[in-house]
C-alpha positions in Angstrom: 10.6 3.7 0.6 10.5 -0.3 1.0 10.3 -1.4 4.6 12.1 -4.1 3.0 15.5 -2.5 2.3 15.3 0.5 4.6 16.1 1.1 8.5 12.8 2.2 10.9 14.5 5.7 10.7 15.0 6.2 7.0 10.9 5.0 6.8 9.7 7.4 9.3 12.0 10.4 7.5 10.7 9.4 4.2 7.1 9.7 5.6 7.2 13.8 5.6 4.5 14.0 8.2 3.5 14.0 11.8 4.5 10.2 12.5 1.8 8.1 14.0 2.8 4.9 15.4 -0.7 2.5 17.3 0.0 0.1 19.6 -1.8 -3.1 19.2 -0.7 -5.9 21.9 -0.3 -9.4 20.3 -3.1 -11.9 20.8 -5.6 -9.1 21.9 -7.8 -11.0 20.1 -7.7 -13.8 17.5 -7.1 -11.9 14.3 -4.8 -9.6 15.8 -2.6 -10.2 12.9 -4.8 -8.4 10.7 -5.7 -5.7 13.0 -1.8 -5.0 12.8 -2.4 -4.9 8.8 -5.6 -2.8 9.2 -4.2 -0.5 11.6 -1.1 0.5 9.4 -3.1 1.0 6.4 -5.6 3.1 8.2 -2.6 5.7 8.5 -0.1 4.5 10.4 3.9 4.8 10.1 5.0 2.1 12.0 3.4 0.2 14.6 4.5 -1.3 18.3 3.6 -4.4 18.9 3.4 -5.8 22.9 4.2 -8.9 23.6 1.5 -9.8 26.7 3.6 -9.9 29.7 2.1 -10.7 33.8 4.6 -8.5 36.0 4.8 -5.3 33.4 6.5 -2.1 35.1 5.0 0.6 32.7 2.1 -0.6 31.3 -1.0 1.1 33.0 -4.7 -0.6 33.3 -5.6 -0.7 29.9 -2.7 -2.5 28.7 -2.8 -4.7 31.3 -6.3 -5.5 30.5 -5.0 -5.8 26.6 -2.2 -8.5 28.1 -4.2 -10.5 30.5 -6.4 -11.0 28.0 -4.4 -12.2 25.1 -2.6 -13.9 28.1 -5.9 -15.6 28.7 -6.2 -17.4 25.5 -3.4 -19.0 25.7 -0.8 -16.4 23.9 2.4 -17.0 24.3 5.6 -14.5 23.1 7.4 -16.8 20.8 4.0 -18.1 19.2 3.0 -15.0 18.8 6.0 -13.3 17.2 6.0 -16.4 14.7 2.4 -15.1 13.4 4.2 -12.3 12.3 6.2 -14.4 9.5 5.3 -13.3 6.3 3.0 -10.5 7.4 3.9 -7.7 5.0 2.3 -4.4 6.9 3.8 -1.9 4.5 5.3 -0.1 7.6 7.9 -1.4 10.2 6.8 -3.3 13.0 8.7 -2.7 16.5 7.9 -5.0 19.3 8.2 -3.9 23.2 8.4 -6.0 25.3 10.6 -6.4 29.5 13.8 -7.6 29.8 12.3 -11.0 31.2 11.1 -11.7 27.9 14.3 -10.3 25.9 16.8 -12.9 27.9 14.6 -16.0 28.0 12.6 -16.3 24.3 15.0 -18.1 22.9 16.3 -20.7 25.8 20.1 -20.0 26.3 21.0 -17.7 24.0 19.7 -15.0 26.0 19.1 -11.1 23.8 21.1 -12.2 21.0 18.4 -15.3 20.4 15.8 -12.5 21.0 17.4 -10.2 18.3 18.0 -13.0 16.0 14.6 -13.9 15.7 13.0 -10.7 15.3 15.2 -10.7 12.2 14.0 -13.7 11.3 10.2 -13.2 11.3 10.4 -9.6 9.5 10.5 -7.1 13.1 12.4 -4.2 12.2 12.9 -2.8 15.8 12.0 -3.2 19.7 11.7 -1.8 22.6 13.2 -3.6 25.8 11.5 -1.5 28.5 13.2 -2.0 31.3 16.8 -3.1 30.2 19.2 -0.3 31.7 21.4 1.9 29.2 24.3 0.1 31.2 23.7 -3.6 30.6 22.9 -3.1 26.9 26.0 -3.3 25.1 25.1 -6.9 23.9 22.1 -6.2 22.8 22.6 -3.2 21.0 25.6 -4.5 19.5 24.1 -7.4 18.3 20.7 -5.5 17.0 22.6 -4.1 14.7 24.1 -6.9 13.0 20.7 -8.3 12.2 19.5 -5.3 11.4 17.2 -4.4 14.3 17.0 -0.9 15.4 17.1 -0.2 19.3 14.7 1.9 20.2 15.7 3.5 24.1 13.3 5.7 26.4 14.2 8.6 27.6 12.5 10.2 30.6 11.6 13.6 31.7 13.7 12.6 34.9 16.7 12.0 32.9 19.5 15.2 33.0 20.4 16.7 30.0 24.0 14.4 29.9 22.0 10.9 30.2 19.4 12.6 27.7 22.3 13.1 25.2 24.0 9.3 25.9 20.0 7.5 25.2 19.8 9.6 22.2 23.5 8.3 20.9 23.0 5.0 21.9 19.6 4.5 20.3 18.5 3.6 16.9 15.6 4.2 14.8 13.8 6.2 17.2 14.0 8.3 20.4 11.2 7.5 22.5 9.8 10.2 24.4 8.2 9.4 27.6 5.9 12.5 27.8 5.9 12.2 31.5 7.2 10.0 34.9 4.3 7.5 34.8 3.1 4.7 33.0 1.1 4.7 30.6 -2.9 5.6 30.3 -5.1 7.7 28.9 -4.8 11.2 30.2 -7.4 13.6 30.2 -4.2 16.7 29.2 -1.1 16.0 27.4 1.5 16.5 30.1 3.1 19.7 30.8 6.7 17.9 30.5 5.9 16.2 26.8 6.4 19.0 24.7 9.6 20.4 26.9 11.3 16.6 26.6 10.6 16.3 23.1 12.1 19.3 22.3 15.2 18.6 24.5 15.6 15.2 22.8 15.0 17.0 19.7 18.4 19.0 20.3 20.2 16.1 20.8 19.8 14.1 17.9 19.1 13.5 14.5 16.8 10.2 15.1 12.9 11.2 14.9 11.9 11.6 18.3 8.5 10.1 18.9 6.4 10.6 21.8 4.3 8.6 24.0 2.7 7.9 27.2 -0.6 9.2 27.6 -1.4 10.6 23.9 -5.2 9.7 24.6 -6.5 12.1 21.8 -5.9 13.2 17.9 -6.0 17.0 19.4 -3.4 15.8 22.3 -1.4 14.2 19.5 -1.4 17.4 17.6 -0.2 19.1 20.6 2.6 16.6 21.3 3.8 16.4 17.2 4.4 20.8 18.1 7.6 19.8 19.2 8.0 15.9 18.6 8.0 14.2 14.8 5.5 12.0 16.5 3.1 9.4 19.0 2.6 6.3 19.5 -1.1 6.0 20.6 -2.0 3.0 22.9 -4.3 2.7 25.6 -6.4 4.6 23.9 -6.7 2.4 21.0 -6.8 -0.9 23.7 -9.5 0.7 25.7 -11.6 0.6 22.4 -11.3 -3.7 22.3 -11.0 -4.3 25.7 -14.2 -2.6 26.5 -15.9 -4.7 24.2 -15.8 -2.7 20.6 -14.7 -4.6 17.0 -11.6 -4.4 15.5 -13.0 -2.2 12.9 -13.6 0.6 15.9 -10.0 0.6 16.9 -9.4 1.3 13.2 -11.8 3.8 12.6 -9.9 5.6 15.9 -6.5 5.4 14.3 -7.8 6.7 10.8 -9.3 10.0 13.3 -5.5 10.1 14.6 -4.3 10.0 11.2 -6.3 13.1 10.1 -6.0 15.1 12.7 -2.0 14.7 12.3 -2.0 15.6 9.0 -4.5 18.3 8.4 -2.6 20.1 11.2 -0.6 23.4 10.4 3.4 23.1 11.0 3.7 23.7 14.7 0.1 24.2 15.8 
């Protein structure tokens, strides 16, 4: 299915497999462009892109690391979403960012110049980490009429009724927080990833797509018994920032790849 004419969620349903989804933050390094490119053909079905933000609430070490350093060169959000113009990655691209970024990207126009120009350089969805349910009405509303899906968290913490109101409110995807922390390589998938996933699962007919510490292609097996999918990232940033090639972070998301799809149905 094009990327061109269809939503994030009609892409990933189309897929018919365990959904993989790599983070790669922007400006990690210099040709992080074509990581984005290399990553997605290496077996990806969509990928997030993270804008480098100083004051993040969920990102853990490694991202941090991933954003200081693209921070470090000089990479700005708006720059930075701009190289993404013309990219055709031949899966959708979803960028999270923090509300801090959302409301001020485009100078006085607040989320509705942030929406808009996703649009306009070809994003087909983002995550706003820390914008509450409750304050985004405008946002979502106006997501929608550019045709940018709204992808909204939903916590382990969360009771089943504010579960069931994220899952309504959200398009594209559900994501899954596998557990109450941020995020970071884990040495176990948690013990509340599988039992959210399939709560969310219940309550919606979105692909619900887990994250949060999926550190390993086994641990992603585990968490795709109950979601449709991950979204692998500090495992994949610890690769760069520790001094490995982009062709290492590739190699990594091609392992992910076959793990997810040489597993049986519900193993």
């Amino acid at each position: 299915m094009s990327v061109a004419v269809a939503g994030v969620a009609e892409h990933l349903k189309a897929a018919g497999r365990p959904l993989l989804v790599p983070y790669v933050m922007a400006g990690v390094v210099p040709d992080w462009v074509e990581l984005v490119r290399e990553v997605a053909a290496a077996g990806a079905d969509a990928v997030e892109v993270g804008l480098p933000f100083s004051d993040p609430m969920l990102d853990g070490p490694t991202v941090q690391r991933a954003a200081a350093r693209a921070l470090d060169r000089g990479a700005r959000p708006r720059p930075l979403l701009d190289e993404l113009a013309g990219l055709d990655a031949g899966v959708p691209l979803v960028v999270m960012t923090y509300a801090n970024i959302a409301t001020t990207l485009v100078p006085g126009r607040g989320v509705a110049g942030f929406v808009d120009h996703l649009a306009g350089v070809g994003v087909r969805g983002a995550i706003v980490a820390d914008l509450p349910l409750e304050e985004s009405a405008e946002y979502r509303a106006r997501a929608a009429e550019v045709g940018v899906d709204a992808v909204l968290l939903a916590a382990p913490s969360c009771d089943d009724d504010r579960c069931r109101e994220i899952a309504r409110a959200s398009s594209g995807f559900v994501y899954c927080m596998s557990s109450m922390r941020i995020t970071g390589e884990q040495e176990h998938l948690a013990s509340s990833a599988r039992a959210n996933a399939r709560r969310l699962k219940a309550m919606t007919d979105l692909p619900v797509i887990t994250g949060f510490g999926v550190s390993t292609p086994a641990q992603a097996v585990q968490a795709c018994a109950d979601a449709d999918g991950v979204v692998v990232g500090s495992a994949l940033m610890r690769v760069l920032v520790d001094g490995a090639g982009v062709g290492a972070v590739v190699d990594a998301v091609a392992g992910f790849r076959a793990a997810l799809s040489s597993a049986s149905p519900g193993e």
